[in-house]
C-alpha positions in Angstrom: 0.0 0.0 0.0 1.0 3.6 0.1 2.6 2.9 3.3 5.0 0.3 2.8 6.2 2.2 -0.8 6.8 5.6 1.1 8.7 3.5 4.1 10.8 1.3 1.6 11.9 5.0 0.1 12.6 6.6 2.9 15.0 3.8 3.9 16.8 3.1 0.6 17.1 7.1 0.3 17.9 8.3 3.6 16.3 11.7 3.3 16.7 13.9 6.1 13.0 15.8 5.1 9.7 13.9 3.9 6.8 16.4 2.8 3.3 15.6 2.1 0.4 17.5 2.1 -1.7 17.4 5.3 -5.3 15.5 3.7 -6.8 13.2 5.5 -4.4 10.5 3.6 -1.3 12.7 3.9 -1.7 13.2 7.6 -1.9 9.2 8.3 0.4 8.7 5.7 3.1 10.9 7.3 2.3 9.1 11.0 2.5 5.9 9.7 5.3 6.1 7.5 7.7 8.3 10.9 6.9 5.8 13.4 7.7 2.9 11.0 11.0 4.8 10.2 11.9 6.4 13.6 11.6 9.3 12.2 10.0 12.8 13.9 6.7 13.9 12.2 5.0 17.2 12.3 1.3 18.0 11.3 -0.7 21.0 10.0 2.4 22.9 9.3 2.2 26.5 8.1 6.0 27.3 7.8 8.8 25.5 7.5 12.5 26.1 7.6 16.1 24.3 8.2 18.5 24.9 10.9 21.6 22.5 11.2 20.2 19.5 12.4 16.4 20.7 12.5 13.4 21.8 11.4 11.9 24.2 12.2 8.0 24.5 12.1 5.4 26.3 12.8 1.9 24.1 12.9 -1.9 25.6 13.1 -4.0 24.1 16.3 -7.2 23.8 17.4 -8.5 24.1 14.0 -6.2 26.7 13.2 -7.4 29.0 16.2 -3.5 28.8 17.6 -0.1 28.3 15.6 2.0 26.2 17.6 6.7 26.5 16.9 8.6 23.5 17.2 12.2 22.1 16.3 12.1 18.6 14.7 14.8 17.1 14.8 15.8 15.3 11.5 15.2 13.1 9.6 11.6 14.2 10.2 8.4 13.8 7.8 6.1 16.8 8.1 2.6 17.6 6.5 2.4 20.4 5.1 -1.4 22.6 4.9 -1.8 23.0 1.1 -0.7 26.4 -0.1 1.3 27.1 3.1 4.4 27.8 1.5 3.6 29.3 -1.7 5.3 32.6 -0.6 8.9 30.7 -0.8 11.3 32.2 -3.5 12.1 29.4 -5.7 15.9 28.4 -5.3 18.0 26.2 -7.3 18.0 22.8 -5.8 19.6 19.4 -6.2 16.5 17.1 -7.6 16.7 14.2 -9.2 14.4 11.6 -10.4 15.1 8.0 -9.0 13.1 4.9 -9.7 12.6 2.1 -7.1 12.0 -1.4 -6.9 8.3 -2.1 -5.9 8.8 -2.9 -2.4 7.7 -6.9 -1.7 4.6 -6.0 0.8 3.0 -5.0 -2.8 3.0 -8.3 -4.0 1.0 -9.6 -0.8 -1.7 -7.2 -1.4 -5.1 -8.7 -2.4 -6.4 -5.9 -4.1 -5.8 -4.3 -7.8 -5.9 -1.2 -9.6 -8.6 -1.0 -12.0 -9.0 2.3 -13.2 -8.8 6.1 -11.9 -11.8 7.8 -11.5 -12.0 11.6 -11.3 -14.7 13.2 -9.0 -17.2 15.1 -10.3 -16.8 18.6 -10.0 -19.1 20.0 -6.4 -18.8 23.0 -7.2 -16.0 25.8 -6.1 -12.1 25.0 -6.5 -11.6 27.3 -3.3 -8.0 27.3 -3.6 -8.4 29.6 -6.8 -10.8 31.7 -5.6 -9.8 35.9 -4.7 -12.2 36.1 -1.6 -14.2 33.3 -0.3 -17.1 34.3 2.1 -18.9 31.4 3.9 -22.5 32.4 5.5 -23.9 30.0 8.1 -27.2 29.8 10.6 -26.2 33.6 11.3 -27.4 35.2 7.8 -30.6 33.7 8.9 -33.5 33.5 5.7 -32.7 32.6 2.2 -33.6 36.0 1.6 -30.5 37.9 3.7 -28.0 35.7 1.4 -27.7 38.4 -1.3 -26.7 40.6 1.4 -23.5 38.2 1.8 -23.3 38.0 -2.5 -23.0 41.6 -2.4 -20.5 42.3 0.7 -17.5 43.5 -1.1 -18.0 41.7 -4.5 -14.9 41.6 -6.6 -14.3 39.2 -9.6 -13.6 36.0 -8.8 -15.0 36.4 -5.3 -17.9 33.7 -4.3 -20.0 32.8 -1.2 -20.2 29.7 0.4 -22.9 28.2 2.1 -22.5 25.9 5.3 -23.9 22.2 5.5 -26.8 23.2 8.0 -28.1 26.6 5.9 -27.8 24.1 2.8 -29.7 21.9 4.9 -32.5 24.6 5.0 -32.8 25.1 1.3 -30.5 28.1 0.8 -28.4 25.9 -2.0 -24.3 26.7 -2.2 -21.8 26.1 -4.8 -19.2 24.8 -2.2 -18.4 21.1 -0.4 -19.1 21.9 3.0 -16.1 21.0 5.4 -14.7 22.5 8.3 -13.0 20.8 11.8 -16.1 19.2 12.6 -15.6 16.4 10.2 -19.0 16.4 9.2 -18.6 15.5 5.2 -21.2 15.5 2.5 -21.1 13.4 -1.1 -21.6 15.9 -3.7 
């Protein structure tokens, strides 16, 4: 699984930093694959930089209500909130493309990949939206959501509705999320 090909790269590579994003798959997958590679592992990081033997991080808690520094020692696998570093000057680097050997767990597995399957679009991509404003049981009536429409409007602004006012009938454009956890199909 995802697992044992990150863990059987991280130990033929060595690499003193492992980034992923923090999803609900990247989060578990950066847990699983530290502790399976003694490794130190940081979550919901905002900010991230090196010093000597370290990382240093800065992580949002409480669902973002508090950011939280540490130094992680390395090697260290951290996941990283999407778009958190996009204010980083690109710098010339040292990549390369390696291939590796299937690890051996893969050939255990009782499963098989069929086909990929792209979701259908729910609406918003709110990562490439200017200004997102998100009304909930506070703009009351269908009829006071205009009022939130018009707040401000620029291009490529949009409202968002929450799960329990699209509950209620007052429709939305955007998958409801939030700390909650509460999900909906789309």
């Amino acid at each position: 699984s995802h697992q044992a090909v990150l863990v059987a790269a991280i130990e033929a590579r060595s690499p003193a930093l492992v980034l992923l994003e923090n999803t609900t798959i990247g989060l578990d997958l950066a847990a699983s694959s530290a502790a399976a590679t003694n490794s130190t592992m940081v979550g919901y990081c905002v900010a991230l930089s090196l010093e000597g033997d370290a990382a240093r991080t800065t992580s949002e808690i409480y669902g973002g209500q508090l950011l939280a520094d540490a130094r992680a020692p390395l090697p260290a696998v951290v996941a990283v909130n999407s778009g958190a570093l996009t204010d980083q000057e690109p710098t010339a680097g040292r990549g390369e493309r390696v291939q590796l050997p299937a690890p051996v767990e893969l050939d255990r597995l009782r499963t098989r990949f069929v086909e990929a399957v792209e979701p259908a679009s729910a609406g918003i991509e709110i990562t490439k939206v200017g200004k997102l404003r998100c009304v909930g049981r506070g703009i009351g009536g269908k009829e006071n959501l205009t009022y939130a429409e018009d707040l401000g409007a620029a291009p490529g602004d949009q409202v968002a509705v929450a799960r329990p006012r699209r509950a209620a009938g007052m429709g939305g454009k955007v998958r409801p999320g939030g700390t909650t956890g509460d999900r909906e199909k789309p």
